[in-house]
LUMTIMI-628447 format. One record per residue: residue number from 1; residue in three letters; x, y, z of N, C-alpha, C in turn. Coordinates in pm, 1 decimal. Atoms other than C-alpha are relative to their C-alpha. Layout:
> num; residuo; n.east; n.north; n.up; ca.east; ca.north; ca.up; c.east; c.north; c.up
> NUM; ALA; X; Y; Z; X; Y; Z; X; Y; Z
...
This chain:
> num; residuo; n.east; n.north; n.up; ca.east; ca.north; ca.up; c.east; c.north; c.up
> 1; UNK; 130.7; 10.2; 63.4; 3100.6; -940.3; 528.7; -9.0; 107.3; -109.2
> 2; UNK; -20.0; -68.4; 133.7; 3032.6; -758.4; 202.5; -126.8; 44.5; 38.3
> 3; UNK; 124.1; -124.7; 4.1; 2784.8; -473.0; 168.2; -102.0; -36.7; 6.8
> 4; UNK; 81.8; 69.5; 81.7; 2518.4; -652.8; 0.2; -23.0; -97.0; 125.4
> 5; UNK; 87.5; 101.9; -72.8; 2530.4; -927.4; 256.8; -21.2; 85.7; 158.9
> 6; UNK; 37.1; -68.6; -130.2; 2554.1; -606.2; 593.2; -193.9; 34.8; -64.3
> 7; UNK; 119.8; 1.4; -0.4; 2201.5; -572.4; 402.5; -99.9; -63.5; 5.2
> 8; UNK; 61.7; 150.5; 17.1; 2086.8; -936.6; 387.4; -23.6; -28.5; 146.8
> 9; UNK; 21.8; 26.6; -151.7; 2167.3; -932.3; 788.6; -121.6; 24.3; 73.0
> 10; UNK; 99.8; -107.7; -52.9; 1944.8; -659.6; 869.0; -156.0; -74.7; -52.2
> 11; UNK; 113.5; -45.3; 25.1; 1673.8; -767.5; 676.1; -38.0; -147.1; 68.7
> 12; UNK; 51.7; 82.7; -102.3; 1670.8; -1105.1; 848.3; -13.5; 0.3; 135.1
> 13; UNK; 45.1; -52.5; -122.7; 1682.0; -953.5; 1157.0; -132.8; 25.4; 39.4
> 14; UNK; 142.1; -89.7; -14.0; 1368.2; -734.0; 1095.3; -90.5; -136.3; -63.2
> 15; UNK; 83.3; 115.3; 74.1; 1222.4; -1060.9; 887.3; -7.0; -115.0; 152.2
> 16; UNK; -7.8; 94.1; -115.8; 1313.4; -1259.0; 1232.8; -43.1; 27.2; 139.7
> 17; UNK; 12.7; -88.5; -89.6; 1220.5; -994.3; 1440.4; -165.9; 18.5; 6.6
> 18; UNK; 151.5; -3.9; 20.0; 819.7; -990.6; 1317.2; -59.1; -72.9; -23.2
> 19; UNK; 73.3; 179.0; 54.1; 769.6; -1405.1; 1275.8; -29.5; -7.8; -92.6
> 20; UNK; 15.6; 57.8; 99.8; 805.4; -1395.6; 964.8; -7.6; -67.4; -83.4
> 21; UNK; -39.6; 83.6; 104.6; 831.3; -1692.8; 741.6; 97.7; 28.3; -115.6
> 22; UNK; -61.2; -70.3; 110.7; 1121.9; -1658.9; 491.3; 110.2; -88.2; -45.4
> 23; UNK; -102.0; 85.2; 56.7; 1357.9; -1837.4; 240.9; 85.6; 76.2; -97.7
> 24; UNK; -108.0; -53.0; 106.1; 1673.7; -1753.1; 44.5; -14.6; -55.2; -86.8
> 25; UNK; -88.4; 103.9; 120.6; 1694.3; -1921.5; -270.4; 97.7; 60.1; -61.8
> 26; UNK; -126.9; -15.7; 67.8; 1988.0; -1966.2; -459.0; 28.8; -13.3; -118.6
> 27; UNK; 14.6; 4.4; 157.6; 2066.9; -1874.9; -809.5; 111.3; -128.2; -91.5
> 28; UNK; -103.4; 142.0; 70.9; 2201.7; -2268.2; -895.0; -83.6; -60.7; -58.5
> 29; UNK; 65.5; 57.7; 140.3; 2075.7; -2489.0; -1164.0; -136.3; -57.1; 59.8
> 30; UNK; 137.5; 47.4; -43.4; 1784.5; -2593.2; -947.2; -84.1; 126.9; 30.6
> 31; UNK; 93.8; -133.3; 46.1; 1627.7; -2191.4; -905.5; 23.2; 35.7; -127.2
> 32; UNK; -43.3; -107.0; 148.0; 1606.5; -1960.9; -1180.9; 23.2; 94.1; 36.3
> 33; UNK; -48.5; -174.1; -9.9; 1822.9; -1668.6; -1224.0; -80.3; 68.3; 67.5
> 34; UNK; 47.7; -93.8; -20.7; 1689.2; -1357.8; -1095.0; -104.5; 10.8; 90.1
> 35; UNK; 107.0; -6.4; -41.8; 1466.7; -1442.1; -846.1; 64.7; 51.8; 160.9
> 36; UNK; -25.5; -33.4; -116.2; 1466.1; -1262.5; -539.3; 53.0; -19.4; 140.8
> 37; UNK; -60.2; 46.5; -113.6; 1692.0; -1247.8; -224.6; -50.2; -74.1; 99.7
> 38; UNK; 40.1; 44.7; -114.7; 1470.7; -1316.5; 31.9; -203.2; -42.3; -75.7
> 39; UNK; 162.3; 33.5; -8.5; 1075.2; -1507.9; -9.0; -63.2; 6.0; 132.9
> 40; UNK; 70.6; -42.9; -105.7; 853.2; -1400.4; 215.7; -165.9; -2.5; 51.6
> 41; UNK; 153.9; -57.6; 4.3; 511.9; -1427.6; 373.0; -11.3; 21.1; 147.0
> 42; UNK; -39.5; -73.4; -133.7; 398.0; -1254.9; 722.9; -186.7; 21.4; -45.8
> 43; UNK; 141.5; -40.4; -28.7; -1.8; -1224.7; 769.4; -54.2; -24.0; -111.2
> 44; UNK; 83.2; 54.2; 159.8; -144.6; -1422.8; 455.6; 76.1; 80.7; -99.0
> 45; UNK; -61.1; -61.3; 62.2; 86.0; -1191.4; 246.5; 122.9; -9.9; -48.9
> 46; UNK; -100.1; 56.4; 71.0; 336.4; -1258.7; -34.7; 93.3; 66.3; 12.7
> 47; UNK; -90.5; -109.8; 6.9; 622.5; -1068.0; -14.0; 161.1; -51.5; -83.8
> 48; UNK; -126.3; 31.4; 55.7; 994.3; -1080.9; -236.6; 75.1; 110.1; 46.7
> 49; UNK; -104.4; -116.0; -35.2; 1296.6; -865.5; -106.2; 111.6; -34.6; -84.2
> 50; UNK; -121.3; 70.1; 67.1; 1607.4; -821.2; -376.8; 89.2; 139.6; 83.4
> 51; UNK; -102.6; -122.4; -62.3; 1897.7; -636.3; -177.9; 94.9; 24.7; -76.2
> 52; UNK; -133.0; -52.9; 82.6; 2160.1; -432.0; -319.0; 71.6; 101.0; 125.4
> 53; UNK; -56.8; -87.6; -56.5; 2419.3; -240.5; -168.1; 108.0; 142.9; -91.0
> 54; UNK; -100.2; -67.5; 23.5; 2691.6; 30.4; -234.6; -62.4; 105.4; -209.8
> 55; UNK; 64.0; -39.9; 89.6; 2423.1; 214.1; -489.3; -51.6; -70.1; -161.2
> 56; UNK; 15.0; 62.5; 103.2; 2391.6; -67.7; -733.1; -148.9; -48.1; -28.1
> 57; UNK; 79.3; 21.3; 22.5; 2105.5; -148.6; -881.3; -51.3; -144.7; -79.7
> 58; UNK; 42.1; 166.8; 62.8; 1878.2; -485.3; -987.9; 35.3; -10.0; -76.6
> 59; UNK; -38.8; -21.7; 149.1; 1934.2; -580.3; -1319.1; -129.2; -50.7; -117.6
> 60; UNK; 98.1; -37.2; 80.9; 1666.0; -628.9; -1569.5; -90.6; -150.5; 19.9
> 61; UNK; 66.0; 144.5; -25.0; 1598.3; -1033.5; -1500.5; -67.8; 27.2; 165.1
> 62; UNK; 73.7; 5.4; -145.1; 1543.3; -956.9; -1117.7; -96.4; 125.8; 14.0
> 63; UNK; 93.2; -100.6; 33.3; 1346.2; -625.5; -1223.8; -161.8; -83.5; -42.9
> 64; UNK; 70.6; 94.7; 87.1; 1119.7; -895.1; -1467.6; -73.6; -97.6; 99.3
> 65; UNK; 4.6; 129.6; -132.8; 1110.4; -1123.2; -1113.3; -103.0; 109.2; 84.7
> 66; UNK; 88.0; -80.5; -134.1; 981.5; -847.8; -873.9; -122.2; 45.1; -87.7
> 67; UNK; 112.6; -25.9; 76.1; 706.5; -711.2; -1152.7; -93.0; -124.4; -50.7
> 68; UNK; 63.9; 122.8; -18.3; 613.6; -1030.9; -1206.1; -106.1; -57.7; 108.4
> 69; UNK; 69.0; 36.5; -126.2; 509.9; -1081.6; -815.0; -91.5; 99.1; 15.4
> 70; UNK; 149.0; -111.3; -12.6; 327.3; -723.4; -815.7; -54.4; -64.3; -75.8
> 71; UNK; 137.7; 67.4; 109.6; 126.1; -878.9; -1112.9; -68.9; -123.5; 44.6
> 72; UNK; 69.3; 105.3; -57.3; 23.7; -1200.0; -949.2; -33.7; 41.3; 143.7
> 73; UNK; 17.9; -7.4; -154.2; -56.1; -1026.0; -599.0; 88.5; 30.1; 53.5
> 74; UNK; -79.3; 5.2; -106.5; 245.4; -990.5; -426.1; 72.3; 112.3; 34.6
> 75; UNK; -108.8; -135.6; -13.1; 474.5; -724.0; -301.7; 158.3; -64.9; -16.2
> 76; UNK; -140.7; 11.2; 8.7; 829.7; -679.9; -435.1; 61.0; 106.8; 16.0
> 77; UNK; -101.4; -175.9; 6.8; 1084.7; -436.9; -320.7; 125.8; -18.8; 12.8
> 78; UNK; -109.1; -15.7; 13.0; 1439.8; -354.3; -338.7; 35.4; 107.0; 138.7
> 79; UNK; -84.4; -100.4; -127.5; 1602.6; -222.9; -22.0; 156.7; -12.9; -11.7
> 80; UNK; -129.6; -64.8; -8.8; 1965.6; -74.4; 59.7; 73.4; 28.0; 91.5
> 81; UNK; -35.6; -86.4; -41.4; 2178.1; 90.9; 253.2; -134.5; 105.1; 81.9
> 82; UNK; 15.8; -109.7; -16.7; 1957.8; 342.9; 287.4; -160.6; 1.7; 29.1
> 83; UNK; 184.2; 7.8; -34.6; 1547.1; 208.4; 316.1; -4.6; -114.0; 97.4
């Protein structure tokens, strides 16, 4: 398993672990680029998770994706390794 996806595990764990509702989409010609790893909602509340591992960081389209969801309501965050 690759870094990136030991962080994708975890977070469906904890996403599976609190009844959460939650979908992957996939960046193929039917999503658009940059949109966040994991969709999420959990108590009337929007939520986007983009994971990274091994200190790498989003890149400016999935940056554009998560500021996007704070601006319409929602929470977006980037977890790691390390949050």
């Amino acid at each position: 398993m690759t870094p990136e996806g030991k962080v994708k595990a975890k977070v469906k764990k904890v996403l599976t672990g609190i009844g959460a509702y939650y979908a992957m989409p996939q960046g193929t010609g039917f999503f658009s680029s940059g949109v966040p790893d994991f969709i999420i909602c959990k108590g009337g509340l929007f939520y986007a998770i983009e994971c990274k591992a091994n200190g790498n960081n989003p890149t400016a389209l999935q940056l554009k994706h998560l500021d996007d969801i704070r601006k319409a309501g929602g929470i977006g965050l980037v977890v790691d390794e390390t949050n």
